[in-house]
C-alpha positions in Angstrom: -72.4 26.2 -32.1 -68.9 24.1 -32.2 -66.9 24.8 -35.2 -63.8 22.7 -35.6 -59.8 23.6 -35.7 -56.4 22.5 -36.3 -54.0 22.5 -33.1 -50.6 20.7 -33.0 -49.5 19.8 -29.8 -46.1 18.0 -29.1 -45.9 14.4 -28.8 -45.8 14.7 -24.4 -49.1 16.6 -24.7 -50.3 13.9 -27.1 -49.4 11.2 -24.5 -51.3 13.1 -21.7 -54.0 13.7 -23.5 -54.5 10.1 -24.5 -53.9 8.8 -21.0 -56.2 11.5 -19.3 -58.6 10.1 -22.0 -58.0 6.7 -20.8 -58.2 6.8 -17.4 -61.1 9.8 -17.4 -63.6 7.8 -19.7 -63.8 11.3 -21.6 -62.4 11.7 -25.5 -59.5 13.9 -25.9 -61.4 17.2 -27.5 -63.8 17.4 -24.4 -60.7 17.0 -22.1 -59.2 20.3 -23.9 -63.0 22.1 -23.6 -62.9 21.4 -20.0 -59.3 22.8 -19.0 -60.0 25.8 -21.5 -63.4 26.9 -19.7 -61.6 26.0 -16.2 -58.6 28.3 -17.1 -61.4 31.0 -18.3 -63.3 30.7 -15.1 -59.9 31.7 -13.3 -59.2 34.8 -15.6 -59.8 38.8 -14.2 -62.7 40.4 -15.1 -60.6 43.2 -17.0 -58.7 40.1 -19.5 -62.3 38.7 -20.0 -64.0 42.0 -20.6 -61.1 42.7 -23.5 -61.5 39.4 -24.6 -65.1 39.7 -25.3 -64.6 43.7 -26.4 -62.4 42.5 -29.0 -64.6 38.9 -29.8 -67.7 41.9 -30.2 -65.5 44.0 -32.6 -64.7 41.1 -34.8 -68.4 40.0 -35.1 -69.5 43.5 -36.6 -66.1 43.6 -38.9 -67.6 39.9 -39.9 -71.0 41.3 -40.5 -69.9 44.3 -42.8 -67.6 41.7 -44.9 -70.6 39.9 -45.8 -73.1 42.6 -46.8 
């Protein structure tokens, strides 16, 4: 599931972006997907594991809002 944000970036990230778009035939929001998930695939196992401890924390606090 893909839920949209809001990012601002500055206007030299905005010029990569649109010529990586350009010259990759890709649009600019799977450009970012890519280079997040690369980054993630080069993080240690003890950042991902907190990562996902925390992401596991705020699902249940989610859950108990909303009953």
């Amino acid at each position: 599931m893909k839920k949209k944000i809001t990012l601002t970036f500055t206007d030299e990230l905005i010029d990569i972006l649109s010529y990586l778009s350009t010259i990759l035939h890709k649009n600019q929001n799977q450009i970012l997907e890519d280079a997040f998930w690369e980054w993630w695939d080069r993080q240690d196992k003890e950042l991902k594991n907190s990562i996902d401890e925390i992401l596991k924390i705020t699902k249940k606090v989610r859950n108990i809002k909303n009953n």
